[in-house]
C-alpha positions as CSV (number, residue, x, y, z in Angstrom):
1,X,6.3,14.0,-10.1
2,X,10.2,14.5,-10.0
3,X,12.1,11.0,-10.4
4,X,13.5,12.2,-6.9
5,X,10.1,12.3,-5.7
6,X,8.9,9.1,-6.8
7,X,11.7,7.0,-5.2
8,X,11.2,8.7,-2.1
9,X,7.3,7.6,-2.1
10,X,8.4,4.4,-3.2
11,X,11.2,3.7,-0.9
12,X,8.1,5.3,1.8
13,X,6.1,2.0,0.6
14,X,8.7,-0.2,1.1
15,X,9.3,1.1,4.4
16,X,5.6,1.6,5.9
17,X,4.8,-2.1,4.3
18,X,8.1,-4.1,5.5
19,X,7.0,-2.5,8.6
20,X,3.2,-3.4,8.7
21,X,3.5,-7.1,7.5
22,X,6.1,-7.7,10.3
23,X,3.6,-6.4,13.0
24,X,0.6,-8.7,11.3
25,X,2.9,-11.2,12.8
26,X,2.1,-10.1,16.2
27,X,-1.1,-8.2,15.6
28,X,-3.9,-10.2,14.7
29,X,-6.5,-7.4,14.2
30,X,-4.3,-5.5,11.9
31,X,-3.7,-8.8,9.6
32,X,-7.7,-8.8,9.5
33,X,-7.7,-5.2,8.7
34,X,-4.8,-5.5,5.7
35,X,-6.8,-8.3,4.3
36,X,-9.6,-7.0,4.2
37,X,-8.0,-3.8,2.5
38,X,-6.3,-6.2,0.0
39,X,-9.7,-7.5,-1.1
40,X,-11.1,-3.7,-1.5
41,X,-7.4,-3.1,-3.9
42,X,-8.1,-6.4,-5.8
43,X,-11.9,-5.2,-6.5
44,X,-11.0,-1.2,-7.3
45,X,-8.4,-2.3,-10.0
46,X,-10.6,-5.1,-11.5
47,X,-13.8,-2.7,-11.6
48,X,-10.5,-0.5,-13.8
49,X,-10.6,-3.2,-16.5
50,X,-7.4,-4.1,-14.8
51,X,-6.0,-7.3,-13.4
52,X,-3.9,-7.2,-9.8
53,X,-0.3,-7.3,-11.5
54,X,2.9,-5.9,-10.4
55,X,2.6,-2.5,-12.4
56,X,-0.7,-2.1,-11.5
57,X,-0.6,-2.4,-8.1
58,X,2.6,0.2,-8.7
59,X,0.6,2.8,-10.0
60,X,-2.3,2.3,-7.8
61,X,0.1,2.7,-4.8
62,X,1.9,5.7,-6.5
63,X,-1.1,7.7,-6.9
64,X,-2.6,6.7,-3.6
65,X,0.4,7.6,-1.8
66,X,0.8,10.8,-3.7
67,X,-3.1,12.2,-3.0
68,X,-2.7,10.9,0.8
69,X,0.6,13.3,1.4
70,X,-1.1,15.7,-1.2
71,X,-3.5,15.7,1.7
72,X,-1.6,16.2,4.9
73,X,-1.2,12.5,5.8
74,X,2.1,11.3,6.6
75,X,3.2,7.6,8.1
76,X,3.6,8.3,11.9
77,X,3.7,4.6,12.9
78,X,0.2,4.7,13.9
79,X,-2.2,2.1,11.6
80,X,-4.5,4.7,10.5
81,X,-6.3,3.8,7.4
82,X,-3.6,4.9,4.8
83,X,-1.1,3.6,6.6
84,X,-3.3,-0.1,6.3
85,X,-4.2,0.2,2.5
86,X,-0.4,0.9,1.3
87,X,0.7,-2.4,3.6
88,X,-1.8,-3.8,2.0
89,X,-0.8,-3.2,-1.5
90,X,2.7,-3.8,-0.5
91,X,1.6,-7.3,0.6
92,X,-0.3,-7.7,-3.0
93,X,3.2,-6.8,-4.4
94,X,5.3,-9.4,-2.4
95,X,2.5,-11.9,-3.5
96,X,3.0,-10.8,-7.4
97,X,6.9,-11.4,-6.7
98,X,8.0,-7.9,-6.3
């Protein structure tokens, strides 16, 4: 991936998970939904050998990102379930300090 590339996916995370924790606020299903999709992260990377740290949960997000658009998806402000795991991850982030 270009370094142009990879700072528009990671400005795309910042964006589609500043966006997603500010409607948990007002949606109380979809708070459910990220937690339970922060869980699933926390177990994938420790079943890696890995713990949830900052650079961690970067390159899981990264490479998630990067299959999802490899595969057609793209954020349309619908919560699909992409659009839930990468607010998810960008909650684990803002938990680690980043």
């Amino acid at each position: 991936m270009s370094e142009a590339s990879s700072e528009i996916v990671h400005q795309l995370i910042a964006e589609v998970g500043d966006a997603g924790i500010e409607e948990m606020r007002r949606a109380p299903g979809l708070a459910a939904a990220v937690d339970q999709h922060m869980a699933a992260v926390r177990d994938v990377i420790k079943a890696s050998g890995d713990d949830p740290v900052a650079e961690v949960l970067l390159d899981y997000v990264h490479g998630f990102v990067d299959a999802a658009i490899e595969r057609g998806w793209w954020p349309t402000g619908e919560f699909d379930w992409e659009t839930t795991r990468v607010i998810a991850v960008h909650a684990l982030l803002r938990k680690t300090g980043r």
